[in-house]
LOVOGU-122770 format. One record per residue: residue number from 1; residue in one letter; x, y, z of N, C-alpha, C in turn. Coordinates in steps of 0.2 Angstrom, whole numbers, padded with zeros to 4 digits, always signed. Layout:
BEGIN
> resi resn n.xx n.yy n.zz ca.xx ca.yy ca.zz c.xx c.yy c.zz
> NUM a X Y Z X Y Z X Y Z .
...
END
This chain:
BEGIN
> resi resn n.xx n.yy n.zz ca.xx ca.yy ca.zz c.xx c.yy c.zz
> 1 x +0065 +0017 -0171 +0067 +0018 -0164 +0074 +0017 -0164 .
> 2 x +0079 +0022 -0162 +0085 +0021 -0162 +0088 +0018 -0155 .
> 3 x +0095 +0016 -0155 +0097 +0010 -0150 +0095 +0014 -0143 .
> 4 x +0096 +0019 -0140 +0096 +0024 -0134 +0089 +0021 -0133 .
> 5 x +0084 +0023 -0137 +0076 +0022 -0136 +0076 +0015 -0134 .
> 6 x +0077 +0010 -0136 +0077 +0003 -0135 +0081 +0003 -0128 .
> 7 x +0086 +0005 -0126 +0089 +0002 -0123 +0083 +0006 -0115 .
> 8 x +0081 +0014 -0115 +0077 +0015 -0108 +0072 +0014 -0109 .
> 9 x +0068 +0010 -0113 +0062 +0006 -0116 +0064 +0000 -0109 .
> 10 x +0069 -0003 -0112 +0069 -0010 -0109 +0072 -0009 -0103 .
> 11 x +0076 -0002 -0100 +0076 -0005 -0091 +0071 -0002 -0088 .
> 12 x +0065 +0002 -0090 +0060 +0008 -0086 +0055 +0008 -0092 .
> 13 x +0051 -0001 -0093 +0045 -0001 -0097 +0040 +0002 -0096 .
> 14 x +0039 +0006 -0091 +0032 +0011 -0089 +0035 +0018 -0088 .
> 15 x +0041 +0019 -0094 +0044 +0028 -0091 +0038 +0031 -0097 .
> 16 x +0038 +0028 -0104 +0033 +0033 -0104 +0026 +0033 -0106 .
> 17 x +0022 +0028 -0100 +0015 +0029 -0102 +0013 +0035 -0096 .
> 18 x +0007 +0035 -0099 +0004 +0042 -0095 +0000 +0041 -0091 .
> 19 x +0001 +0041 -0085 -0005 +0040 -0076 -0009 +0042 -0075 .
> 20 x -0011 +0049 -0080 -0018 +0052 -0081 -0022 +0050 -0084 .
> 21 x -0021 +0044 -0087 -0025 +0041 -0091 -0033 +0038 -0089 .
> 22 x -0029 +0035 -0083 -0036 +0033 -0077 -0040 +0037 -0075 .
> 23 x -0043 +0035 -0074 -0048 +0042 -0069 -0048 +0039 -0061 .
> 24 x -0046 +0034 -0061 -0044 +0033 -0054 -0040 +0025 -0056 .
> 25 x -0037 +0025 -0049 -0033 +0019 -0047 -0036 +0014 -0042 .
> 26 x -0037 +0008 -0043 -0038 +0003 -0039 -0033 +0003 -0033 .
> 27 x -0032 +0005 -0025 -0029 +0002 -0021 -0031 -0002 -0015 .
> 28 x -0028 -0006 -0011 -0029 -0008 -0005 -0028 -0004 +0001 .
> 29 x -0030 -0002 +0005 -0033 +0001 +0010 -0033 -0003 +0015 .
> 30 x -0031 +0002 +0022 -0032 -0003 +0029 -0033 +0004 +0033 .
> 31 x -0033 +0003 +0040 -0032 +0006 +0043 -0030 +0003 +0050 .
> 32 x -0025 +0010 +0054 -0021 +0005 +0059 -0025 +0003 +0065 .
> 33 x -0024 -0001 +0068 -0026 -0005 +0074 -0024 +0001 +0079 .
> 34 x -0031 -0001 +0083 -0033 +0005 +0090 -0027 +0004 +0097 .
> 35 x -0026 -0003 +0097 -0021 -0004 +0102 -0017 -0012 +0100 .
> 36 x -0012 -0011 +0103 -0006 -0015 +0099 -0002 -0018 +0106 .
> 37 x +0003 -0023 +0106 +0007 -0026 +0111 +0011 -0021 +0107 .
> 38 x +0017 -0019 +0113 +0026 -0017 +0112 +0029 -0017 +0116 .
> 39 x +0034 -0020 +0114 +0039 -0023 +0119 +0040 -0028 +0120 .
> 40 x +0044 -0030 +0125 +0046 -0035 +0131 +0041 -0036 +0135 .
> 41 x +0040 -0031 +0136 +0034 -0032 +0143 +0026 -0033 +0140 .
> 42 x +0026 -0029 +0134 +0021 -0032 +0132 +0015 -0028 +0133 .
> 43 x +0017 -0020 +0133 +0015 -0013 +0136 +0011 -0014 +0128 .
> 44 x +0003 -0012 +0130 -0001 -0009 +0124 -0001 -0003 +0123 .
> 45 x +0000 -0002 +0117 -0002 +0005 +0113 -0006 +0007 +0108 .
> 46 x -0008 +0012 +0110 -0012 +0014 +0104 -0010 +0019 +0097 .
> 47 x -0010 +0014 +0092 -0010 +0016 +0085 -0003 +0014 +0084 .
> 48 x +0001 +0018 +0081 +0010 +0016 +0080 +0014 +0024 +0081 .
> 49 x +0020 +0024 +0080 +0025 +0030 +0082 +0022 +0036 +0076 .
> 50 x +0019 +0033 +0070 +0019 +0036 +0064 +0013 +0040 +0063 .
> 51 x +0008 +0034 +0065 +0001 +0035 +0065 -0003 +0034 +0071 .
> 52 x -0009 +0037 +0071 -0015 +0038 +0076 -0018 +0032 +0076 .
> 53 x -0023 +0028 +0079 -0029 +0025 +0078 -0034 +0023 +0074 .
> 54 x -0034 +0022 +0069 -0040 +0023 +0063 -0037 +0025 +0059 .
> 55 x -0032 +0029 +0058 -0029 +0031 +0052 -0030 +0028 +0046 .
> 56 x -0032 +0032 +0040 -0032 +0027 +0033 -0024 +0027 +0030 .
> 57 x -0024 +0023 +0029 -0015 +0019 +0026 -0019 +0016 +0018 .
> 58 x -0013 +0018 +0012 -0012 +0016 +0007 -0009 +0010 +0006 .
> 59 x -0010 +0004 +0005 -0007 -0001 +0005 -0002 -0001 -0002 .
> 60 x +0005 -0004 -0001 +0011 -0006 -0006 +0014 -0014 -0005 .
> 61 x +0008 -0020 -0006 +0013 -0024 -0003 +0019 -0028 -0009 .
> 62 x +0023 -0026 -0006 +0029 -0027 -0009 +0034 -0033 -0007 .
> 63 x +0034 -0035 -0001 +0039 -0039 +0003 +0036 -0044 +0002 .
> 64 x +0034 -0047 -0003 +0030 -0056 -0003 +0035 -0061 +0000 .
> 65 x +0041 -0060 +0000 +0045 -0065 +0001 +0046 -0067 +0007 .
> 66 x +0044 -0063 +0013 +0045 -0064 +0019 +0036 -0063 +0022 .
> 67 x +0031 -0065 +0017 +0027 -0067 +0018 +0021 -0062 +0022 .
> 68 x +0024 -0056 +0017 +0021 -0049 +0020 +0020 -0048 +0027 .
> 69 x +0027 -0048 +0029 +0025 -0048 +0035 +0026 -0039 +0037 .
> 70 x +0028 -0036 +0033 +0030 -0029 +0034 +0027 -0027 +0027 .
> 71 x +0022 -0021 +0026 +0021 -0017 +0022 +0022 -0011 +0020 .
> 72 x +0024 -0010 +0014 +0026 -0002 +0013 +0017 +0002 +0013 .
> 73 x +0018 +0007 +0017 +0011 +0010 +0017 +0012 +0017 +0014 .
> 74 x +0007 +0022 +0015 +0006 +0029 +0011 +0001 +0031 +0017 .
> 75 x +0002 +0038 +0020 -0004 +0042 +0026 -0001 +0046 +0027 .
> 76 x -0007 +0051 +0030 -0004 +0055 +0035 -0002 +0054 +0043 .
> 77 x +0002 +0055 +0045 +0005 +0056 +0051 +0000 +0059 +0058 .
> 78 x +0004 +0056 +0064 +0002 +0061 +0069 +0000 +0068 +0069 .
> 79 x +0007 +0072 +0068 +0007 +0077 +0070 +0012 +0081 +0063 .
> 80 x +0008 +0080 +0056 +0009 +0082 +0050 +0002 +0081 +0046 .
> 81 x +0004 +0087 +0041 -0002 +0085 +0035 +0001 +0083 +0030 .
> 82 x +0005 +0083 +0029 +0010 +0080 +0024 +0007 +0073 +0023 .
> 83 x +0008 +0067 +0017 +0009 +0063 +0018 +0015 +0059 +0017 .
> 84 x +0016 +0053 +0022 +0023 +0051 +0022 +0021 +0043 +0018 .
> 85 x +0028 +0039 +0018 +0029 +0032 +0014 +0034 +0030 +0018 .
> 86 x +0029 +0024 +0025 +0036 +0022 +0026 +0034 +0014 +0027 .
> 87 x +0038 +0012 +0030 +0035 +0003 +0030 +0034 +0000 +0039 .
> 88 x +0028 -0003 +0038 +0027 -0005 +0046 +0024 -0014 +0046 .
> 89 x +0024 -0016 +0053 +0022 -0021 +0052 +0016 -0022 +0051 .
> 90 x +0012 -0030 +0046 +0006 -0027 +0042 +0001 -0030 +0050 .
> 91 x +0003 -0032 +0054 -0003 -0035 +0060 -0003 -0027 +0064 .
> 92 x -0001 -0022 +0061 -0005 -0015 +0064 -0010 -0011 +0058 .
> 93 x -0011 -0017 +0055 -0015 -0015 +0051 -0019 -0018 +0050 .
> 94 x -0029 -0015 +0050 -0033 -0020 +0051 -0038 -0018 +0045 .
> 95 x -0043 -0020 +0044 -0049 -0019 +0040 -0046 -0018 +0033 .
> 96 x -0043 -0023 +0030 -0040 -0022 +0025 -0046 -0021 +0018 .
> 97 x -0046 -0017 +0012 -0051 -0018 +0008 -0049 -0011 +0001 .
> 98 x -0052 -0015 -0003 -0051 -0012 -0011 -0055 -0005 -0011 .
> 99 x -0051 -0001 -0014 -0055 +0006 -0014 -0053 +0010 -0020 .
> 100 x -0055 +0013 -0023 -0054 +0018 -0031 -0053 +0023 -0026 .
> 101 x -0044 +0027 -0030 -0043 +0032 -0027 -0042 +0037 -0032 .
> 102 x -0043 +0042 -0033 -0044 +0048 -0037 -0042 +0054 -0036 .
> 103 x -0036 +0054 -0027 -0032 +0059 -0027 -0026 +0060 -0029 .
> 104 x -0024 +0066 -0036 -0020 +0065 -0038 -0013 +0062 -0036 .
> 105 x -0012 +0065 -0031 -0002 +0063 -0027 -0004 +0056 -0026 .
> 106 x -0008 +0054 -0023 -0010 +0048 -0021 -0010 +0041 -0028 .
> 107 x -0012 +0045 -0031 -0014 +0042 -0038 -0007 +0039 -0042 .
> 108 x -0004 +0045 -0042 +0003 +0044 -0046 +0008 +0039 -0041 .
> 109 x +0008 +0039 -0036 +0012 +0034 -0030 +0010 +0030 -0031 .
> 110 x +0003 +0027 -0031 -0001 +0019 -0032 +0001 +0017 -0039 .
> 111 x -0001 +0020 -0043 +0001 +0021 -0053 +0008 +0018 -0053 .
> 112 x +0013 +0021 -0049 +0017 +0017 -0051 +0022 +0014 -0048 .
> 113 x +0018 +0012 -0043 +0021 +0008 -0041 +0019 -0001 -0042 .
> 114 x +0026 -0007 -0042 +0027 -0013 -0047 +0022 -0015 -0042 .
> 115 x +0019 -0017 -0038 +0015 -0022 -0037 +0008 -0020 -0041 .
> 116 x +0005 -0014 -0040 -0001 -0013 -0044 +0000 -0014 -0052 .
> 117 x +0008 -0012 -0055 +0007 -0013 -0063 +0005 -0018 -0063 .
> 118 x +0008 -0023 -0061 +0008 -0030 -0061 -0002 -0033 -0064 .
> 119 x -0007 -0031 -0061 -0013 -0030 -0060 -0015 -0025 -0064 .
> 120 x -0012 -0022 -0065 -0018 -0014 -0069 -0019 -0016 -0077 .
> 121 x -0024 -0015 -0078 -0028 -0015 -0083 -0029 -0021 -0086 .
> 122 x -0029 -0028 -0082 -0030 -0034 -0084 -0038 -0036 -0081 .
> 123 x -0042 -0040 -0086 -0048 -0041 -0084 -0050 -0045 -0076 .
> 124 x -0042 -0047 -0075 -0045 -0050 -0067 -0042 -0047 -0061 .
> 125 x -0041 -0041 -0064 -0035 -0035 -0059 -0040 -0036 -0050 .
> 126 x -0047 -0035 -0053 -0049 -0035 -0044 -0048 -0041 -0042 .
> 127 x -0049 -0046 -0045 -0048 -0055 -0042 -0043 -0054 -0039 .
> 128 x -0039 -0049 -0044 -0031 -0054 -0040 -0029 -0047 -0033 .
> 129 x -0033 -0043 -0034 -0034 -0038 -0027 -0037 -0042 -0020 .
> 130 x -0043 -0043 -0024 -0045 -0047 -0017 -0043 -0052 -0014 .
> 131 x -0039 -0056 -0019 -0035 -0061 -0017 -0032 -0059 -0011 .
> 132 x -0026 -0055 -0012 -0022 -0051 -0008 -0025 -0050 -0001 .
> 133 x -0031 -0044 -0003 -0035 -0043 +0004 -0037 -0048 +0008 .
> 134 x -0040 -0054 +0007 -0042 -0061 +0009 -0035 -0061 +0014 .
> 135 x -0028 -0062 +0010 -0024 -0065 +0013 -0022 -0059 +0020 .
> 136 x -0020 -0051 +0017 -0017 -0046 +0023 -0024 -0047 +0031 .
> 137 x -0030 -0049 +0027 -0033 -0048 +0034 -0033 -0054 +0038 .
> 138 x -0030 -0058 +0037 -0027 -0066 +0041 -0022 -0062 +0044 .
> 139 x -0017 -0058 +0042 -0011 -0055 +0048 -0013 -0051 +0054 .
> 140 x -0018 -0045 +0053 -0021 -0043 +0057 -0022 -0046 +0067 .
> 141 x -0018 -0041 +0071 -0017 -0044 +0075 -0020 -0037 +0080 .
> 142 x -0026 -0038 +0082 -0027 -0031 +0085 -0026 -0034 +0093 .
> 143 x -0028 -0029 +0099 -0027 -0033 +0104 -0035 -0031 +0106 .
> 144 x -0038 -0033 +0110 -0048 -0033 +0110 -0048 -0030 +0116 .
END
């Protein structure tokens, strides 16, 4: 292995495995809350600007440091088929729960992204999954 190899080895340690390798990916799954406080006044709404009611959201939590209070999510949109990736707060998200996903595009976004390497392919990966979900559904803040 010559110095070039060593050196994009050590800043991008997962440039070259292969994400096909799975047959699917272990993610965290929510879905958004039907009705929400917003604003000042404290006007409820339903779902978020991004998403609908119900919508399935791919969960990325990333922001530990601020004690998850924002996640980065993956869905489709209101009024798109597309899927988008943007971050919203995690108490508009409720029924959090572990799910095998097996759609490609989906698969390669969850694959690589650092919170999931961190757990993938280690004998206690679901433990330390449901760990997680135990704690994102304490944030859940729907209004009844």
């Amino acid at each position: 292995m010559n110095l070039k190899e060593k050196i994009s080895n050590w800043l991008n340690p997962h440039s070259n495995v292969d994400y096909d390798s799975r047959e699917f990916e272990w993610c965290i799954v929510g879905n958004i809350v039907d009705q929400n406080y917003w604003g000042e006044e404290k006007e409820i709404k339903h779902g978020t600007k991004q998403f609908r009611p119900g919508a399935k959201v791919y969960c990325m939590p990333e922001f530990g440091g601020m004690g998850h209070e924002s996640i980065r999510v993956l869905g489709k949109p209101r009024k798109q088929r597309r899927l988008i990736n943007v971050v919203i707060r995690s108490r508009l998200i409720k029924n959090f729960r572990i799910q095998k996903v097996y759609h490609p595009k989906i698969q390669e976004v969850v694959g690589s992204h650092i919170f999931y390497w961190h757990n993938r392919r280690t004998k206690t990966e679901l433990k330390n999954l449901e760990k997680m979900v135990v704690y994102l559904n304490t944030l859940s803040n729907e209004v009844e």
